[in-house]
C-alpha positions in Angstrom: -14.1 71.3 -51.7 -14.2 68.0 -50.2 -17.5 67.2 -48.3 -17.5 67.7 -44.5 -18.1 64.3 -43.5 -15.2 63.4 -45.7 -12.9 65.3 -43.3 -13.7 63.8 -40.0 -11.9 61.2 -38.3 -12.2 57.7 -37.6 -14.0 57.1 -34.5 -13.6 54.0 -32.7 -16.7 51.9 -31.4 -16.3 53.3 -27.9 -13.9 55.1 -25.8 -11.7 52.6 -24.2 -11.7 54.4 -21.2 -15.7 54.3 -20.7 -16.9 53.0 -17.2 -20.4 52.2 -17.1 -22.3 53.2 -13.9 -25.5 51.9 -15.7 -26.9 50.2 -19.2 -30.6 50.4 -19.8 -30.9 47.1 -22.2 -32.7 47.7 -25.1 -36.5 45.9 -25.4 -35.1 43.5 -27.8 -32.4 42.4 -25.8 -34.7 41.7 -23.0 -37.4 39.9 -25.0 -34.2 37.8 -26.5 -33.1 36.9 -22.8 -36.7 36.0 -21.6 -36.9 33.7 -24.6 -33.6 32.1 -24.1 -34.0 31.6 -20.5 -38.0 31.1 -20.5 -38.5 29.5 -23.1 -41.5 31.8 -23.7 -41.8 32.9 -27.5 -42.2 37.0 -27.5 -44.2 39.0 -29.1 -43.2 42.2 -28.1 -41.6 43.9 -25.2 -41.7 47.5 -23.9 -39.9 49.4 -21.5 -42.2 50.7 -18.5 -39.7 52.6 -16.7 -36.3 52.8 -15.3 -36.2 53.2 -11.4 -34.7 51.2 -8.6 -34.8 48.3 -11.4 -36.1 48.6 -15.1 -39.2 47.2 -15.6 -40.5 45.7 -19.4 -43.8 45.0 -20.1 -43.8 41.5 -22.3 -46.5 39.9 -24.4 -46.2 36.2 -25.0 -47.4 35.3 -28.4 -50.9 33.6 -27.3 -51.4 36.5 -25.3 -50.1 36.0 -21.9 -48.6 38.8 -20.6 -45.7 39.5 -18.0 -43.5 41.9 -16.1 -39.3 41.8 -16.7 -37.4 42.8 -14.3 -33.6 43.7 -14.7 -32.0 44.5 -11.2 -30.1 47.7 -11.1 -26.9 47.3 -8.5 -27.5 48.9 -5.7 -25.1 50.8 -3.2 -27.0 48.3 -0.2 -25.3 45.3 -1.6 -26.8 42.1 -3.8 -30.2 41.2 -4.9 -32.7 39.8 -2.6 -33.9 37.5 -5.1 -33.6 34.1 -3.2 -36.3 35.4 -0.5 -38.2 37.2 -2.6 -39.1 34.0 -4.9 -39.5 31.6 -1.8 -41.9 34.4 -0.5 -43.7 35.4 -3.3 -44.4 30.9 -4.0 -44.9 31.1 0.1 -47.6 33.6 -0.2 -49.2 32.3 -3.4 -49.9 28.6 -2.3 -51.8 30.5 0.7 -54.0 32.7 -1.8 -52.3 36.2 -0.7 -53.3 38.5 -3.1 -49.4 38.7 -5.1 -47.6 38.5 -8.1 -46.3 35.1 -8.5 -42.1 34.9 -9.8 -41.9 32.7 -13.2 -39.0 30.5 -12.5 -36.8 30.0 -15.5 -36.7 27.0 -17.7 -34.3 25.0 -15.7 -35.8 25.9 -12.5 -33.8 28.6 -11.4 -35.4 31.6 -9.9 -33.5 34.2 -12.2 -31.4 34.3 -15.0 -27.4 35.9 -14.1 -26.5 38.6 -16.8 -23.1 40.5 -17.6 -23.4 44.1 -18.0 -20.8 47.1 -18.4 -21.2 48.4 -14.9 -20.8 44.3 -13.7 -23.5 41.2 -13.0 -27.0 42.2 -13.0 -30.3 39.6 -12.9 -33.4 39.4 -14.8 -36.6 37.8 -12.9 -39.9 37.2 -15.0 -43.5 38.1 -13.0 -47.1 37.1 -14.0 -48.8 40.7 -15.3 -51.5 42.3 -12.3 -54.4 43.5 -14.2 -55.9 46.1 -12.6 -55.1 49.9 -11.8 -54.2 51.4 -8.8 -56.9 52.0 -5.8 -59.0 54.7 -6.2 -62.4 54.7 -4.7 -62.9 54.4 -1.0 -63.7 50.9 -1.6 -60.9 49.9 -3.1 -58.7 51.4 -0.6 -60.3 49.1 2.2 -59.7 46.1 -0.1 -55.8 47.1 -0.3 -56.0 47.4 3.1 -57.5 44.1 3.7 -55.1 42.0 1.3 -52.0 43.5 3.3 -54.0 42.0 6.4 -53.9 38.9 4.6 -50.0 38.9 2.9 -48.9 39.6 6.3 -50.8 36.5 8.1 -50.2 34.0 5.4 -45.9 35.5 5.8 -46.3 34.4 9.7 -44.9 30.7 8.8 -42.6 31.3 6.2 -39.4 29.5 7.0 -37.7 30.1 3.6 -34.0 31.8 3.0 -33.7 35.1 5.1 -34.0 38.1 3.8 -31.1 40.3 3.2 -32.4 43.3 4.8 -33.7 43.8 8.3 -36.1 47.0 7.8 -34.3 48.4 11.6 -33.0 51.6 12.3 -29.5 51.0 10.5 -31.9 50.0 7.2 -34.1 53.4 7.4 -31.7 56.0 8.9 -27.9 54.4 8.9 -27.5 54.0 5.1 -28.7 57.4 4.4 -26.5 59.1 6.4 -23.9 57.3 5.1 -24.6 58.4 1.5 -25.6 62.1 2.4 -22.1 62.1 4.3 -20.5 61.0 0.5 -22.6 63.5 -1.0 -20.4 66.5 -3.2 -20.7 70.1 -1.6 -23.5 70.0 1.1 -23.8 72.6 3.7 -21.4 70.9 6.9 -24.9 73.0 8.9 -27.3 70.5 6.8 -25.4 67.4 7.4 -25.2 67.8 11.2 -28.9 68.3 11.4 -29.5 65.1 9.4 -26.9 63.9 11.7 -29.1 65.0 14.6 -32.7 64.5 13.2 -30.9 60.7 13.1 -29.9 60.6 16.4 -33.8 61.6 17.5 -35.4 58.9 15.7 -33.0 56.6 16.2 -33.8 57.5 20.2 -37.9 57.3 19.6 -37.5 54.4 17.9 -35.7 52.2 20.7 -38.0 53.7 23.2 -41.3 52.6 21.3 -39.4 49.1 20.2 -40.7 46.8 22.8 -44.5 47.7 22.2 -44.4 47.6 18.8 -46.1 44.8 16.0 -43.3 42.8 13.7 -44.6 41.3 10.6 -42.7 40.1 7.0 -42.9 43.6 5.9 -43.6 44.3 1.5 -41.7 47.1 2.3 -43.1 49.4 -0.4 -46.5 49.6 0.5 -46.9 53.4 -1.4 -50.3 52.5 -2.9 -48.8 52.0 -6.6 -47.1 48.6 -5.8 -50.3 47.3 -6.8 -53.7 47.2 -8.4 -57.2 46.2 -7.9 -58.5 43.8 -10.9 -62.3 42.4 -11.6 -62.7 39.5 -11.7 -65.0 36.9 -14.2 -67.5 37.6 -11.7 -67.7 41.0 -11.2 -65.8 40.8 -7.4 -62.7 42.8 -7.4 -59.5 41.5 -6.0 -56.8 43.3 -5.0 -52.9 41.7 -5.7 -49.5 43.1 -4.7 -46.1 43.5 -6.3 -42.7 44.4 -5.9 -41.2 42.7 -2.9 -37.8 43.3 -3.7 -37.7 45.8 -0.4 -39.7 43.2 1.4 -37.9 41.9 5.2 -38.4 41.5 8.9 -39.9 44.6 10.1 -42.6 46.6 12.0 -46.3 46.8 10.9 -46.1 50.5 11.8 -43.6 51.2 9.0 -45.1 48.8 6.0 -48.8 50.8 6.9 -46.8 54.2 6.9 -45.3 54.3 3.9 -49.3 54.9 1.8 -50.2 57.9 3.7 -46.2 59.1 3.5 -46.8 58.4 0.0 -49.5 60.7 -0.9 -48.2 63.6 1.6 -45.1 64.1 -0.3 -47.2 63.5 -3.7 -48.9 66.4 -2.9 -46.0 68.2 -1.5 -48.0 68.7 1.7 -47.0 68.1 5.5 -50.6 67.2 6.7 -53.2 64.4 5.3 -55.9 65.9 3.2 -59.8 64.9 3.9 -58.9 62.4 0.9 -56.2 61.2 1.9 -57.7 61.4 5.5 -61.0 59.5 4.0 -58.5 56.8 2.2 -56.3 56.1 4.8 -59.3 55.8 7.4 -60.4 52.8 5.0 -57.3 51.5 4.8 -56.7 50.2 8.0 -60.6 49.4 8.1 -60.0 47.0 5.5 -56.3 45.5 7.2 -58.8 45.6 10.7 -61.5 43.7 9.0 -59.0 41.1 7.4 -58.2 40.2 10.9 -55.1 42.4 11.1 -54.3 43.4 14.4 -53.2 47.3 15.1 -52.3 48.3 18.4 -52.0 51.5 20.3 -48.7 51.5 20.5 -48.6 50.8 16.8 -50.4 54.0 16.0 -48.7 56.4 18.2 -45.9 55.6 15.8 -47.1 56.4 13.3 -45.5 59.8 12.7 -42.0 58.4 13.4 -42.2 56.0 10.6 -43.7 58.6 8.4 -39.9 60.3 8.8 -38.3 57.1 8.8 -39.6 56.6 5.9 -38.4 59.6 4.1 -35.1 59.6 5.6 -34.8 55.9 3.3 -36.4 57.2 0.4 -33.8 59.9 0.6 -31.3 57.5 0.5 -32.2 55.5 -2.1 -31.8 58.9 -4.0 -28.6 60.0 -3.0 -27.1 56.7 -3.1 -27.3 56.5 -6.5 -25.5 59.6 -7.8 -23.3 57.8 -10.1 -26.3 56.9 -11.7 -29.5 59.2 -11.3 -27.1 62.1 -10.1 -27.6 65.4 -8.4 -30.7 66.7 -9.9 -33.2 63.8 -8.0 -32.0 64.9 -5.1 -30.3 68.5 -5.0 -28.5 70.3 -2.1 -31.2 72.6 -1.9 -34.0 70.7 -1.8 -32.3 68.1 1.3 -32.3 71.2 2.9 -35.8 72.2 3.1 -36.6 68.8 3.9 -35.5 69.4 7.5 -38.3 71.3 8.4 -41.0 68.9 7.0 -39.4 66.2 9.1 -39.8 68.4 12.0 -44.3 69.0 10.9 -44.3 65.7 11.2 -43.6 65.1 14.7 -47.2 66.0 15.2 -48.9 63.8 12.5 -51.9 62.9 13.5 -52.9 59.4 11.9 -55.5 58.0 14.1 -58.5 56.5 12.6 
């Protein structure tokens, strides 16, 4: 009897009728591409995790170490890499806490790749030592370096940003992608629809009181870490800008305690989180930051505007995360969160 394998087919290299939605590269490709465009000799390469972008973890051979990231396409349109760079250089000549860009070897701020799914970048990023806040302490210091990144961002007058973090950002683009979304309850979409149409409302009523800055845009409390220096002071330095754009200080400082709310799966702060985010503004306060009433009363709004986008980033990406990171059910139930938090109370 013949053997089994004997017995199978040919099978061709790939199925000529593949369409890629996404292509994780493997380590070695990456440390290959870093090499080639860098001109930094690699000794090894990691992936961290696959998100919004892939992120590597690289190792130089002398030791230095760095951050590779490979833009994932996204359904908002291309990469914001020319203001990010002129930012992140902006803010790093005026000793804001960040993680400077590494520009390739001929000068360029990224290097242009060809994937399945169509043109992706790669971007190189000086590694933040450190971990994540913790103590009470720490918390005021993140506080008081977002003071600082959004002061020293006052006189940038690099290229624009491609996103405007307005109500069309936050609430338009989800909608938009819940309306493409297979099978949801017609019931669910109108109140998203409506839930919308209330915020959308709030937000142009509060508009004309409220503080703009350069926002990070990602200010979740894991987009970056608190290192000691030679010393002994600690330092906090933030990273991740690639949601950074023209926006309102309410939103960038609502997105830490949103952050740790849905963490936690609760619809009130904690007396941590309470504790944290009271040192948190200390810290932004104390760095000069400026927080007005008007700021804080919207607090709660952003808090949902902020979820609404989060959403969105979720169910915008179907073809490539799919159902299960953001299922019919669960958008349902989120309804009545949004609706605890018109009541937030944030004041500190």
């Amino acid at each position: 009897m013949p053997a089994l394998v004997d017995a199978m087919p040919e099978v061709p290299p790939y199925d000529t009728d593949l369409i890629a939605t996404h292509t994780t590269a493997a380590s070695t490709s990456v440390a290959h591409w870093v090499a080639l465009h860098h001109g930094i000799p690699v000794e090894r390469c990691h992936l961290i995790r696959r998100g919004l972008n892939d992120n590597y973890d690289l190792r130089a051979r002398g030791g230095a170490r760095y951050v590779v990231r490979v833009y994932s396409i996204r359904p908002r349109g291309g990469f914001n890499i020319d203001f990010e760079a002129a930012l992140l250089e902006h803010l790093h000549d005026r000793g804001a806490g960040v993680a400077p860009l590494v520009k390739c070897h001929n000068g360029q701020t990224h290097a242009v790749l060809r994937f399945p799914e169509g043109t992706r970048a790669l971007t190189l990023f000086q590694y933040v030592d450190g971990a994540v806040p913790d103590t009470l302490e720490e918390f005021e210091l993140t506080g008081c370096t977002l003071a600082h990144i959004h002061a020293a961002a006052r006189d940038y007058a690099g290229p624009p940003s491609r996103y405007i973090l307005d109500g069309h950002h936050l609430v338009g683009r989800t909608l938009q992608y819940l309306e493409a979304y297979p099978d949801l309850d017609p019931a669910v979409l109108d109140a998203y629809r409506a839930l919308a149409g209330r915020l959308l409302e709030e937000l142009t009523a509060l508009e004309p009181g409220l503080s703009r800055v350069v926002c990070h845009g990602d200010t979740h409390g894991f987009n970056n870490h608190i290192h000691t220096g030679p010393d002994g002071s600690k330092a906090a330095a933030f990273f991740d800008f690639d949601d950074a754009g023209p926006g309102f200080l309410a939103y960038d400082l609502s997105v830490l305690p949103w952050s740790y709310m849905v963490r936690k799966t609760i619809r009130e702060p904690d007396d941590t989180l309470r504790e944290r985010w009271t040192h948190y503004l200390r810290g932004y306060r104390c760095a000069g930051g400026e927080i007005s009433e008007d700021d804080i009363k919207a607090l709660p709004m952003f808090v949902q505007l902020r979820h609404l986008w989060n959403m969105g980033e979720a169910v915008g990406r179907l073809h490539h995360w799919g159902t299960s990171m953001a299922p019919a059910d669960w958008l349902k139930k989120q309804i009545d969160g949004f609706e605890a938090w018109k009541g937030l109370d944030l004041t500190a």
